[in-house]
Biopython code that builds the backbone (N, CA, C, O; Angstrom):
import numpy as np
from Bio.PDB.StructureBuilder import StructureBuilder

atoms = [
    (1, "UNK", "N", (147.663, 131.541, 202.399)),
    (1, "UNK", "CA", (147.693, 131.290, 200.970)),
    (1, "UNK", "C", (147.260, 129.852, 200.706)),
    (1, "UNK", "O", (147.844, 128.826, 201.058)),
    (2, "UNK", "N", (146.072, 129.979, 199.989)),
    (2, "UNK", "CA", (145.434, 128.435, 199.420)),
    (2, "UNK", "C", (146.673, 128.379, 198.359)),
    (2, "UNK", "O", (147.153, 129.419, 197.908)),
    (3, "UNK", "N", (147.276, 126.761, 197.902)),
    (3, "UNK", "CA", (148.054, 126.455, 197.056)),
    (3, "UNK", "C", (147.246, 124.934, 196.474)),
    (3, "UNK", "O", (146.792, 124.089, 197.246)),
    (4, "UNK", "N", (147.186, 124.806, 194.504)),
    (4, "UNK", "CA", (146.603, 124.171, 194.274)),
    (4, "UNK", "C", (147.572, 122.897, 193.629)),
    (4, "UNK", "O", (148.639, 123.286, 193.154)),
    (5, "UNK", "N", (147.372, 121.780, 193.580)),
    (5, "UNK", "CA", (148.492, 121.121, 192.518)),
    (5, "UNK", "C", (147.602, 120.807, 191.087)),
    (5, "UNK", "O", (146.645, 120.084, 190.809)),
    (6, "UNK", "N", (148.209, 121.481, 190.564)),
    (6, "UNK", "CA", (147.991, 121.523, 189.110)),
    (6, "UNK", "C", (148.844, 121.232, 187.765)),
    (6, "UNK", "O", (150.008, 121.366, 188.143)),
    (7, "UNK", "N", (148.861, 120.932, 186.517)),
    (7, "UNK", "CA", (149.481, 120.591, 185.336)),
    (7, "UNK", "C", (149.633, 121.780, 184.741)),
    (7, "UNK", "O", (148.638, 122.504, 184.787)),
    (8, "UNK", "N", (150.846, 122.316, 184.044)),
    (8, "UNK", "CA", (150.925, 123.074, 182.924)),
    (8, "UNK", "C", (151.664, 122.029, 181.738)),
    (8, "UNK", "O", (152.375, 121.025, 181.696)),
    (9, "UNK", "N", (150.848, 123.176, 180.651)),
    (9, "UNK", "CA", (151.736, 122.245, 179.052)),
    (9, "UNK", "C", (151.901, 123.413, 178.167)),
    (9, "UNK", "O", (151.402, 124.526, 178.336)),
    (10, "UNK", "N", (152.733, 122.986, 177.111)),
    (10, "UNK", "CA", (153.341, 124.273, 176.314)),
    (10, "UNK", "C", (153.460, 123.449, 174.769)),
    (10, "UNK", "O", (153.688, 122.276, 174.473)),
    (11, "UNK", "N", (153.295, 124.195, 174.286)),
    (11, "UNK", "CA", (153.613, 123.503, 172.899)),
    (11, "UNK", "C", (153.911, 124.945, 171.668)),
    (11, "UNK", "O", (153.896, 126.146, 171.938)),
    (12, "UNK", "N", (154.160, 124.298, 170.338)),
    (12, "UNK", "CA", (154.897, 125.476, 169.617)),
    (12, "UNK", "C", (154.472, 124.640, 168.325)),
    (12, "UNK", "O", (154.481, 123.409, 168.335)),
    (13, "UNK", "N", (154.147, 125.301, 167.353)),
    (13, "UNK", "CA", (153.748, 125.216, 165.855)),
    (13, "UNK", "C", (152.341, 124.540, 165.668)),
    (13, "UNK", "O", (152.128, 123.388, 165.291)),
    (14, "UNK", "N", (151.440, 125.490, 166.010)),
    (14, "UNK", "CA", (151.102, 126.369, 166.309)),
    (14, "UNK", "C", (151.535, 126.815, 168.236)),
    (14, "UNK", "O", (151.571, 125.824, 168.965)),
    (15, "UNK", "N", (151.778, 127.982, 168.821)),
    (15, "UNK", "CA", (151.595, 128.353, 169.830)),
    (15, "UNK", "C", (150.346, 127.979, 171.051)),
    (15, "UNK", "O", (149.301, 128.627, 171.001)),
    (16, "UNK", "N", (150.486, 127.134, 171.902)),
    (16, "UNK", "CA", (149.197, 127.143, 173.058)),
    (16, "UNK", "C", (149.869, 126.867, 174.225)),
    (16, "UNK", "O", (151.060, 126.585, 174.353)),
    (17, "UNK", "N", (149.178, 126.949, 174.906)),
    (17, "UNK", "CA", (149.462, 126.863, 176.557)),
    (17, "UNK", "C", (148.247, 126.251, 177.116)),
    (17, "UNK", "O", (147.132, 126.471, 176.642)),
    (18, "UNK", "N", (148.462, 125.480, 178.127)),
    (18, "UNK", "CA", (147.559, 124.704, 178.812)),
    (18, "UNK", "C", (147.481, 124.715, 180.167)),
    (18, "UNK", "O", (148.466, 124.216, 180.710)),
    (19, "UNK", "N", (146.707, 125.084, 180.827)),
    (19, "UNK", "CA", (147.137, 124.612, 182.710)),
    (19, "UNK", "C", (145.443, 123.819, 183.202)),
    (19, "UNK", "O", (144.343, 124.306, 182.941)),
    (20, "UNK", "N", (145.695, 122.560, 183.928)),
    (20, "UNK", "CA", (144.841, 122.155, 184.671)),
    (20, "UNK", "C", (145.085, 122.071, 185.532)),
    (20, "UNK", "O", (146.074, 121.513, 186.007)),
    (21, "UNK", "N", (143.574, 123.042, 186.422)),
    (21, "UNK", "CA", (143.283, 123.481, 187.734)),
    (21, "UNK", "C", (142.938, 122.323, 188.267)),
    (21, "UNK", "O", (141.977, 121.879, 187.638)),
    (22, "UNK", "N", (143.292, 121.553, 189.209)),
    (22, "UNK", "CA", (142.222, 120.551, 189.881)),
    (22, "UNK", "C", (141.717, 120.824, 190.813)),
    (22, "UNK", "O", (140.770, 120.037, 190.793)),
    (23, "UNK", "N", (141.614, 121.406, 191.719)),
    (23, "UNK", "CA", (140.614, 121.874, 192.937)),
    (23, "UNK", "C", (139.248, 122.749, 191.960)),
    (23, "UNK", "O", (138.170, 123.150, 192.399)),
    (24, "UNK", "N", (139.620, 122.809, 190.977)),
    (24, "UNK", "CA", (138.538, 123.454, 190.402)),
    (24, "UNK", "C", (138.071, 122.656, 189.246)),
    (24, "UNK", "O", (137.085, 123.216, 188.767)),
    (25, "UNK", "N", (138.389, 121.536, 188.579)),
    (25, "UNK", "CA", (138.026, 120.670, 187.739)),
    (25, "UNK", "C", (137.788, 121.563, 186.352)),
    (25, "UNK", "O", (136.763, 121.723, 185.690)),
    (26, "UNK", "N", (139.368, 122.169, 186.142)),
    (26, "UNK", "CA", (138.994, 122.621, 184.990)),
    (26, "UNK", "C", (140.560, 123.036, 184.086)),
    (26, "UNK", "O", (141.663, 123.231, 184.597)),
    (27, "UNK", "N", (140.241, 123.073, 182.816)),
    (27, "UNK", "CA", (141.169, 122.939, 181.510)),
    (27, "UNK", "C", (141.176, 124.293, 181.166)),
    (27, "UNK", "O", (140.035, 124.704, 180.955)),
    (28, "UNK", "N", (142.013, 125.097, 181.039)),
    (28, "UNK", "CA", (142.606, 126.773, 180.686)),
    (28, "UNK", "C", (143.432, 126.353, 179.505)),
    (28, "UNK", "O", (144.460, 125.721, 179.748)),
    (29, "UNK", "N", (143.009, 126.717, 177.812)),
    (29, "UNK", "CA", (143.270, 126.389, 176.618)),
    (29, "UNK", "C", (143.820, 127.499, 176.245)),
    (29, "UNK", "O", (143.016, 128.431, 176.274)),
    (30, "UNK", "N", (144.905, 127.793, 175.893)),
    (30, "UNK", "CA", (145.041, 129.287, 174.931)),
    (30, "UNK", "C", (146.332, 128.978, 173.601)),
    (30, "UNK", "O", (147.436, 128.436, 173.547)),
    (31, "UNK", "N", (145.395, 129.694, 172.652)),
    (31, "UNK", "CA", (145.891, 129.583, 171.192)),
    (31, "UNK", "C", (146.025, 131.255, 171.059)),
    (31, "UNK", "O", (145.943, 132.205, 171.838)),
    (32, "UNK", "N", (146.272, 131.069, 169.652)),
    (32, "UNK", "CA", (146.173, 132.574, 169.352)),
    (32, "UNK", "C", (145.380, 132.935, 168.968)),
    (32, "UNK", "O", (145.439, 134.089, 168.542)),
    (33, "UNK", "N", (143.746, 131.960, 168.837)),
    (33, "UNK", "CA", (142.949, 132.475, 168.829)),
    (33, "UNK", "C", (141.868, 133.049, 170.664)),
    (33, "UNK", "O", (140.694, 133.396, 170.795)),
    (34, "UNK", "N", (142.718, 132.928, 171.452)),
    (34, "UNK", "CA", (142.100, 133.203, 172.497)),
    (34, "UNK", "C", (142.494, 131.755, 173.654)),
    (34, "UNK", "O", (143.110, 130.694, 173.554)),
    (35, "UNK", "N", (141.744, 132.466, 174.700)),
    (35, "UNK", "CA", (141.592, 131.672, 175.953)),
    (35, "UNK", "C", (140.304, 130.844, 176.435)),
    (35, "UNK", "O", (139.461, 131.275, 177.221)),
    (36, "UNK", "N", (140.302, 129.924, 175.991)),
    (36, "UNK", "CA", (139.204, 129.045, 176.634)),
    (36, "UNK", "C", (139.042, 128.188, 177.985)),
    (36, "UNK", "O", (140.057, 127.578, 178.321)),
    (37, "UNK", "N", (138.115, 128.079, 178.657)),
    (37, "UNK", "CA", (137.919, 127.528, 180.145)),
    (37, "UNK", "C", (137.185, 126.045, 179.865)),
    (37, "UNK", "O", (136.006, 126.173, 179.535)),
    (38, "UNK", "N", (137.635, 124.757, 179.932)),
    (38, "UNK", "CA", (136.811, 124.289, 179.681)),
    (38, "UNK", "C", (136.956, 123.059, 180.602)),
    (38, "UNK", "O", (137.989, 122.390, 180.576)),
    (39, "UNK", "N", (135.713, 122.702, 181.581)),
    (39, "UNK", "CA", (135.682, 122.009, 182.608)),
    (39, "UNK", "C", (135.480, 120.959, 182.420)),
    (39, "UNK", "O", (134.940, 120.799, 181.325)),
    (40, "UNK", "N", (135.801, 119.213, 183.484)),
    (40, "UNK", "CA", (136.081, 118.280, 183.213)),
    (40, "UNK", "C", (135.537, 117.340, 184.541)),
    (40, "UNK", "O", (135.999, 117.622, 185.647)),
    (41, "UNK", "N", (134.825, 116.531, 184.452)),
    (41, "UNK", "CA", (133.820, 115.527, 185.426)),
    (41, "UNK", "C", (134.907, 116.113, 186.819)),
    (41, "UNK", "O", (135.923, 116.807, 186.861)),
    (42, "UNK", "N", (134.179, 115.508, 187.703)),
    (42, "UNK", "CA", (134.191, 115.666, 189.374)),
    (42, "UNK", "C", (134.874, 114.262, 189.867)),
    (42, "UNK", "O", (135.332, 114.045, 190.988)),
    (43, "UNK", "N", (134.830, 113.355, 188.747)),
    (43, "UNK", "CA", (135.268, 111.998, 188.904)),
    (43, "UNK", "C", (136.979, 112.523, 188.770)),
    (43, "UNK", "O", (137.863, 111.822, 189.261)),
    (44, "UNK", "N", (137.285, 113.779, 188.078)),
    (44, "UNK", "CA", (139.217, 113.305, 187.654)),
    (44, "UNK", "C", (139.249, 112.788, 186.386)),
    (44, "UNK", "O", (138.196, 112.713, 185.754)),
    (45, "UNK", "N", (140.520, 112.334, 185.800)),
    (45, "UNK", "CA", (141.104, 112.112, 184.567)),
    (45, "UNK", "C", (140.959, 110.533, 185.081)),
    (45, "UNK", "O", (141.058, 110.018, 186.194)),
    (46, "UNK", "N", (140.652, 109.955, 183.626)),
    (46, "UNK", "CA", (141.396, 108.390, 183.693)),
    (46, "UNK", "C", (143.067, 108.640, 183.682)),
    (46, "UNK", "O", (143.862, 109.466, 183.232)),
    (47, "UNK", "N", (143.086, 107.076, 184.667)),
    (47, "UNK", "CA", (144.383, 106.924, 184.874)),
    (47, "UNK", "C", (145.072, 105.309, 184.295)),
    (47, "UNK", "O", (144.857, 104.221, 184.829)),
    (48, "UNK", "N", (145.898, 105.557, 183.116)),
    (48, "UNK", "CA", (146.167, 104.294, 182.721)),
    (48, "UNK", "C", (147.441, 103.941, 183.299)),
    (48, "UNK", "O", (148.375, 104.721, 183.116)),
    (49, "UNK", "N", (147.619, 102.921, 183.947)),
    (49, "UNK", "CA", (148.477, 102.436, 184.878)),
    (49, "UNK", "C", (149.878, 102.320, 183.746)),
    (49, "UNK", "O", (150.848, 102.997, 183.405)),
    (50, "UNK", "N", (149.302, 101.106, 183.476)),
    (50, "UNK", "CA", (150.909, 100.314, 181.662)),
    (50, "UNK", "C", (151.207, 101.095, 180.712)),
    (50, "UNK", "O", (152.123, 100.840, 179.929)),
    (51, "UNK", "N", (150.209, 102.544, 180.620)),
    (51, "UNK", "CA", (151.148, 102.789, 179.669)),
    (51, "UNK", "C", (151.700, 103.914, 180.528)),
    (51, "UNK", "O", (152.653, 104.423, 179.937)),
    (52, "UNK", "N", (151.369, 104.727, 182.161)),
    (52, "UNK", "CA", (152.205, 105.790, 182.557)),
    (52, "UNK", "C", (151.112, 106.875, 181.566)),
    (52, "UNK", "O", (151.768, 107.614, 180.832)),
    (53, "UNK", "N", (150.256, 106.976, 181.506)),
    (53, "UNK", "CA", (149.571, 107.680, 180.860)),
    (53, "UNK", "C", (148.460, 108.467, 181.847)),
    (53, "UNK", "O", (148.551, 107.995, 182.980)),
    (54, "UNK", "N", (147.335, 109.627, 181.759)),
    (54, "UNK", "CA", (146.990, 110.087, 182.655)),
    (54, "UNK", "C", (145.965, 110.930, 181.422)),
    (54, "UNK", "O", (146.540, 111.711, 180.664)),
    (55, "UNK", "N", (144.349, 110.707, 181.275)),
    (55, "UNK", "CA", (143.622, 111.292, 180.333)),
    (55, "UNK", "C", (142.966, 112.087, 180.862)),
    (55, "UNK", "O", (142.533, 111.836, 181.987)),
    (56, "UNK", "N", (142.682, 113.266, 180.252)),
    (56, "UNK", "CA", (141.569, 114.343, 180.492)),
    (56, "UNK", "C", (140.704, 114.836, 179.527)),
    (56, "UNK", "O", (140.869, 115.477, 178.490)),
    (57, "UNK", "N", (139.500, 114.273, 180.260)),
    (57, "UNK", "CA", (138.541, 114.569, 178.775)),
    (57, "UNK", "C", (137.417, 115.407, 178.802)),
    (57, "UNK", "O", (136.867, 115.524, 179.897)),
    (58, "UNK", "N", (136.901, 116.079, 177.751)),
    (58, "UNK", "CA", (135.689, 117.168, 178.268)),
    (58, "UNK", "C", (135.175, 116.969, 176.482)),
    (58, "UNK", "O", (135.712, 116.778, 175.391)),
    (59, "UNK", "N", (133.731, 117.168, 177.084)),
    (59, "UNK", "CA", (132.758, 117.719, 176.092)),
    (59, "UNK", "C", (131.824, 118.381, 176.683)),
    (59, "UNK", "O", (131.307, 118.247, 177.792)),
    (60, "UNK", "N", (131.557, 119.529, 175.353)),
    (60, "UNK", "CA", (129.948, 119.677, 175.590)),
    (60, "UNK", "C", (129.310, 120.215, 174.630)),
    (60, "UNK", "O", (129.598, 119.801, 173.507)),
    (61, "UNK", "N", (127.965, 121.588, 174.782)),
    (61, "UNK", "CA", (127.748, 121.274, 173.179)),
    (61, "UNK", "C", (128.919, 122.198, 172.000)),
    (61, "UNK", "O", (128.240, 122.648, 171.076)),
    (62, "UNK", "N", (129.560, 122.351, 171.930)),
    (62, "UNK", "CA", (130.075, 123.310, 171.357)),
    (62, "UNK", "C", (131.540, 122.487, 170.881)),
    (62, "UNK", "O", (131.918, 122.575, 169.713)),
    (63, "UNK", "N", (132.392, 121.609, 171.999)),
    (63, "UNK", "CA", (133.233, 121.551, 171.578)),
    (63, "UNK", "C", (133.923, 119.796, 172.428)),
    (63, "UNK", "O", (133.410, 119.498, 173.507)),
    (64, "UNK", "N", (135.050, 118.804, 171.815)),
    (64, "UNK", "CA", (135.301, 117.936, 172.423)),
    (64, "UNK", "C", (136.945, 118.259, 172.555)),
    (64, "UNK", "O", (137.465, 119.125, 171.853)),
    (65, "UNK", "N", (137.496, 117.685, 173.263)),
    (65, "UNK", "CA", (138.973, 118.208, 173.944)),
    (65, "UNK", "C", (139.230, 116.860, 175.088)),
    (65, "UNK", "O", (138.456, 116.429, 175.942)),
    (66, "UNK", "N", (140.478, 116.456, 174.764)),
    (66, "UNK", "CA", (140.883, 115.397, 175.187)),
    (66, "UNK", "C", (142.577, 115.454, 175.421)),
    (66, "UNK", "O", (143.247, 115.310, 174.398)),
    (67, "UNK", "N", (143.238, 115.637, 176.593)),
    (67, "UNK", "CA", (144.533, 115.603, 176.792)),
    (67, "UNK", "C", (145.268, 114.232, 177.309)),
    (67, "UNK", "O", (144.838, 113.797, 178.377)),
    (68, "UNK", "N", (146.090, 113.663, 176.818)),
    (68, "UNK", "CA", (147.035, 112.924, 176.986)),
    (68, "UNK", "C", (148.313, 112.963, 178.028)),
    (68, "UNK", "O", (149.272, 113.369, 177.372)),
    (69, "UNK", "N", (148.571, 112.795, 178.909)),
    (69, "UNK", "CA", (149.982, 113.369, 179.525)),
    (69, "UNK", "C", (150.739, 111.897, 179.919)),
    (69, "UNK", "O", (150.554, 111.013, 180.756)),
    (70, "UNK", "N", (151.545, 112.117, 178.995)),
    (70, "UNK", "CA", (152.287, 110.958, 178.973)),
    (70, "UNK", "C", (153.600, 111.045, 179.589)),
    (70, "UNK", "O", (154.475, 111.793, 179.153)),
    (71, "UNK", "N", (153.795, 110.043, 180.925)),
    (71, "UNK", "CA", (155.306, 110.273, 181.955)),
    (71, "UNK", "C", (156.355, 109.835, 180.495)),
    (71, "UNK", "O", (156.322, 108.683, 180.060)),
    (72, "UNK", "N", (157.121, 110.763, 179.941)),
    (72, "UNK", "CA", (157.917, 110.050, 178.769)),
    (72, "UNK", "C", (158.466, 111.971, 178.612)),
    (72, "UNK", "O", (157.767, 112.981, 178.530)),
    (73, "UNK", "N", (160.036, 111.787, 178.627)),
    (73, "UNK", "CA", (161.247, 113.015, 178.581)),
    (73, "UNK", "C", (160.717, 113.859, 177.240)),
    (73, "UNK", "O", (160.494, 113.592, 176.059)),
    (74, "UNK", "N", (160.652, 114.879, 177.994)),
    (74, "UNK", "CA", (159.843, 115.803, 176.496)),
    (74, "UNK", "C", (161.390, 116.545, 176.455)),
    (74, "UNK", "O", (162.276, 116.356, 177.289)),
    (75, "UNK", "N", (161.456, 117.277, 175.473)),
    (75, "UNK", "CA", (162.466, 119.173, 175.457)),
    (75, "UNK", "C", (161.802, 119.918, 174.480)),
    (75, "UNK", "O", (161.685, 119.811, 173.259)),
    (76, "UNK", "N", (161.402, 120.690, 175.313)),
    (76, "UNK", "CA", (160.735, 121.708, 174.676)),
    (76, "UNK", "C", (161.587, 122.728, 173.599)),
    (76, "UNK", "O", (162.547, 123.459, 173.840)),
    (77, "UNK", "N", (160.963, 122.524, 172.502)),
    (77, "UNK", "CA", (162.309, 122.900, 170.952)),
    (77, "UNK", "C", (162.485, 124.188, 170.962)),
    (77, "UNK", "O", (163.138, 124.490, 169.963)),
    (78, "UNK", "N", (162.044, 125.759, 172.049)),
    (78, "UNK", "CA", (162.664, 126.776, 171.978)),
    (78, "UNK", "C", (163.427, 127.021, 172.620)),
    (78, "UNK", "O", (164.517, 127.498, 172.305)),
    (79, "UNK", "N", (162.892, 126.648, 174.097)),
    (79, "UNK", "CA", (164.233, 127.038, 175.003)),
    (79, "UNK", "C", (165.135, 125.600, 175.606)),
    (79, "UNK", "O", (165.851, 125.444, 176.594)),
    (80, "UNK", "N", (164.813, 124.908, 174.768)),
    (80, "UNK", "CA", (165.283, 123.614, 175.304)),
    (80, "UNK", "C", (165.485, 123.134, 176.449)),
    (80, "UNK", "O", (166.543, 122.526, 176.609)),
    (81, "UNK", "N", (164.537, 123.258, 177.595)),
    (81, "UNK", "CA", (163.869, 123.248, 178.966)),
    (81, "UNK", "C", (163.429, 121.583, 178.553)),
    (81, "UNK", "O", (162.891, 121.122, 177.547)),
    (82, "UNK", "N", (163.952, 120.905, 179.893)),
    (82, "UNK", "CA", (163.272, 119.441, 180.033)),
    (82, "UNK", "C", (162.490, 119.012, 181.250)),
    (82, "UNK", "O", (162.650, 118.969, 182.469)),
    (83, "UNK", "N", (161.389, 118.657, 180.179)),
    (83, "UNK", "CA", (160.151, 118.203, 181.240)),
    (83, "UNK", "C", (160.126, 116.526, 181.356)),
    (83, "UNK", "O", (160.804, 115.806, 180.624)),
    (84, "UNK", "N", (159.221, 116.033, 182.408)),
    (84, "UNK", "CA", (158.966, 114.438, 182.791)),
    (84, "UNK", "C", (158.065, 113.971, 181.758)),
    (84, "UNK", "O", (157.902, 112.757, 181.638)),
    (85, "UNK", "N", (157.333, 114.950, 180.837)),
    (85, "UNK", "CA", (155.826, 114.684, 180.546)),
    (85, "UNK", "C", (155.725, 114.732, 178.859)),
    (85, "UNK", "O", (156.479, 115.586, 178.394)),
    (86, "UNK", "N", (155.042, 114.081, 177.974)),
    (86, "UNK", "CA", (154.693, 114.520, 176.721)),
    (86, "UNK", "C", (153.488, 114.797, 177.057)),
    (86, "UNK", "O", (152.763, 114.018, 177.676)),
    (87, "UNK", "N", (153.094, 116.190, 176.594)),
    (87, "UNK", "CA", (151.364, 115.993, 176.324)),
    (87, "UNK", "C", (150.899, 115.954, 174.403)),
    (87, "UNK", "O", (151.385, 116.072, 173.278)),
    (88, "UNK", "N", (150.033, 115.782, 174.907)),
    (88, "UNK", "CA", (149.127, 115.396, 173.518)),
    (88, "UNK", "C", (148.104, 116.162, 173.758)),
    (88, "UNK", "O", (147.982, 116.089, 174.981)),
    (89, "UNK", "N", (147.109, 117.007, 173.271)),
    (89, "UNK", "CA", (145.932, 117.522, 173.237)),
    (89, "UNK", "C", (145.074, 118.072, 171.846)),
    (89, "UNK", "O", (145.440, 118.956, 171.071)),
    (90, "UNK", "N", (143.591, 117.112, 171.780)),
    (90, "UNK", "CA", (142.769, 116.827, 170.950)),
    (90, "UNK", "C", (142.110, 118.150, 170.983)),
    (90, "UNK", "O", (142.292, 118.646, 172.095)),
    (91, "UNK", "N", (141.350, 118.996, 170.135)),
    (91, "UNK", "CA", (140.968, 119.627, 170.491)),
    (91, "UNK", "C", (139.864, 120.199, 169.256)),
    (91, "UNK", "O", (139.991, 121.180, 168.523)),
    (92, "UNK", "N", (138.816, 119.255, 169.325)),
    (92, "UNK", "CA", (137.878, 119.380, 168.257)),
    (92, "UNK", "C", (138.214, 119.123, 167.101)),
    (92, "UNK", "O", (137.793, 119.714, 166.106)),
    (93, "UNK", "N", (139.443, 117.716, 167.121)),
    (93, "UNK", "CA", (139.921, 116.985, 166.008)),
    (93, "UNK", "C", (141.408, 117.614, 165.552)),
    (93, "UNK", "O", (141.922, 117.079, 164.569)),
    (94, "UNK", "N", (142.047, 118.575, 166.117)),
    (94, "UNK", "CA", (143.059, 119.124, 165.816)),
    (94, "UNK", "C", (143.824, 118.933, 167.121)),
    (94, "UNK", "O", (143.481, 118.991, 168.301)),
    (95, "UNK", "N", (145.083, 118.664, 166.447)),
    (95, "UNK", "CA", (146.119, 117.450, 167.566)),
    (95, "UNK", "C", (147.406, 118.824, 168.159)),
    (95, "UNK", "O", (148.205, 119.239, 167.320)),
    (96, "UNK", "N", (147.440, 119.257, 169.269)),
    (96, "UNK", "CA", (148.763, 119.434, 169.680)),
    (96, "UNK", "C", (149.567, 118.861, 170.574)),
    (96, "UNK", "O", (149.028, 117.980, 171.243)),
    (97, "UNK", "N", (150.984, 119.143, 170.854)),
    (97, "UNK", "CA", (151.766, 118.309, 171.247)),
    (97, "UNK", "C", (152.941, 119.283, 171.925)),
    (97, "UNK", "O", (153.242, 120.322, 171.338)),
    (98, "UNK", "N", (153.430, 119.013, 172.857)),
    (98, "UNK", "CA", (153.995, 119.840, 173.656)),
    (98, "UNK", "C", (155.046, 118.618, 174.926)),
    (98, "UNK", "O", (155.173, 117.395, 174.979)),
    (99, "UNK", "N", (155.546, 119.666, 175.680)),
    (99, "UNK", "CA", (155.617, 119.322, 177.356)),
    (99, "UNK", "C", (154.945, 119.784, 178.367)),
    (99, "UNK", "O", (154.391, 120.878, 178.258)),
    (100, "UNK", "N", (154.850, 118.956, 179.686)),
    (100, "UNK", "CA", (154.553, 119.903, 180.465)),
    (100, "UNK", "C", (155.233, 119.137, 181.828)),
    (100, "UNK", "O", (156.008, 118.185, 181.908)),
    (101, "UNK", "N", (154.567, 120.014, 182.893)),
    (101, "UNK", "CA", (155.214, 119.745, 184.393)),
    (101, "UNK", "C", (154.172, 119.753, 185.665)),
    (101, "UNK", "O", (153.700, 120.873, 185.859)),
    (102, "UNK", "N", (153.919, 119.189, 186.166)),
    (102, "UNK", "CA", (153.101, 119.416, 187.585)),
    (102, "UNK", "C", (153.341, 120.991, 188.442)),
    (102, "UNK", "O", (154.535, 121.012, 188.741)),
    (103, "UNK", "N", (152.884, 121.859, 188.772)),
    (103, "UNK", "CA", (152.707, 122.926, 189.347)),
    (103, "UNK", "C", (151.961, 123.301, 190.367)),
    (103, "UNK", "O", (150.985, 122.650, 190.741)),
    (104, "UNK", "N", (152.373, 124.434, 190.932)),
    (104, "UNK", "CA", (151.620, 124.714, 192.445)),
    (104, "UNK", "C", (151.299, 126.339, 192.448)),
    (104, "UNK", "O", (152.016, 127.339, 192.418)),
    (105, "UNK", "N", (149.963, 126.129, 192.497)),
    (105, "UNK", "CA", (149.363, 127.746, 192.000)),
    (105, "UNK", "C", (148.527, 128.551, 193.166)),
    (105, "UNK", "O", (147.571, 128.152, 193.831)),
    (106, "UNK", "N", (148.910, 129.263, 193.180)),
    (106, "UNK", "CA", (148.041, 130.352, 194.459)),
    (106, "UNK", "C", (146.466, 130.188, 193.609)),
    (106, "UNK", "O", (146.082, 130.501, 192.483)),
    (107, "UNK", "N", (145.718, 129.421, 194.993)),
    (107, "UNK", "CA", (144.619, 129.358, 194.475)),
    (107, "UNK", "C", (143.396, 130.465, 195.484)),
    (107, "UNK", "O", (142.380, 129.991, 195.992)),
    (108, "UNK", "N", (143.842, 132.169, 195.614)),
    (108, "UNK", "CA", (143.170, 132.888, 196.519)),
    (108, "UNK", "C", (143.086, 134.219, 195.486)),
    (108, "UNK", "O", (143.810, 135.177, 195.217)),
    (109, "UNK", "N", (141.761, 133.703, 195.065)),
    (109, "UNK", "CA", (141.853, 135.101, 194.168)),
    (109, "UNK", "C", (140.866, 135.959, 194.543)),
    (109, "UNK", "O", (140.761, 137.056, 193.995)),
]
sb = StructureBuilder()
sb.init_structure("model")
sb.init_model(0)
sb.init_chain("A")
sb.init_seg("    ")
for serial, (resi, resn, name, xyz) in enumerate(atoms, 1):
    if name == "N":
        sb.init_residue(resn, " ", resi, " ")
    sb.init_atom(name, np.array(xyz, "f"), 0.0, 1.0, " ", f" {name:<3s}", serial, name[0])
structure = sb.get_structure()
């Protein structure tokens, strides 16, 4: 079993879910309008040291998307589950906001 280390994020008002793959350099978006794949340089996320911050950014022609994951105590407001992480995610000018957690994903499909 290949195992990958990867990010999930969750957020609520509106509903999305987020997971970044890194062995595969890529951003898994889902709203309720659907599931989007959207991939991110070979270089990695900037990493801002002072603020504990960690960016992921993608464009291309269609769309720009930019995540935030900030080391700072989230609780997630349904099930009141506590994460290490705030995320933030831009997403063609529309802002969500969530938690999330570092994860380890069967990467043998």
């Amino acid at each position: 079993m290949n195992t990958a280390v990867g990010f999930a994020a969750l957020g609520h008002g509106p509903e999305w879910h987020l997971e970044i793959i890194n062995n595969r350099n890529e951003m898994v978006f889902t709203t309720a309008a659907g599931t989007t794949i959207y991939g991110y340089t070979a270089f990695g996320p900037t990493l801002l040291n002072a603020s504990n911050s960690t960016i992921y950014m993608t464009v291309n022609d269609s769309h720009a998307m930019s995540v935030v994951v900030h080391e700072q105590f989230c609780q997630d407001t349904k099930s009141g589950k506590a994460y290490g992480t705030t995320v933030t995610v831009w997403l063609d000018g529309v802002q969500f906001t969530g938690c999330g957690e570092t994860v380890q994903r069967d990467t043998a499909r």
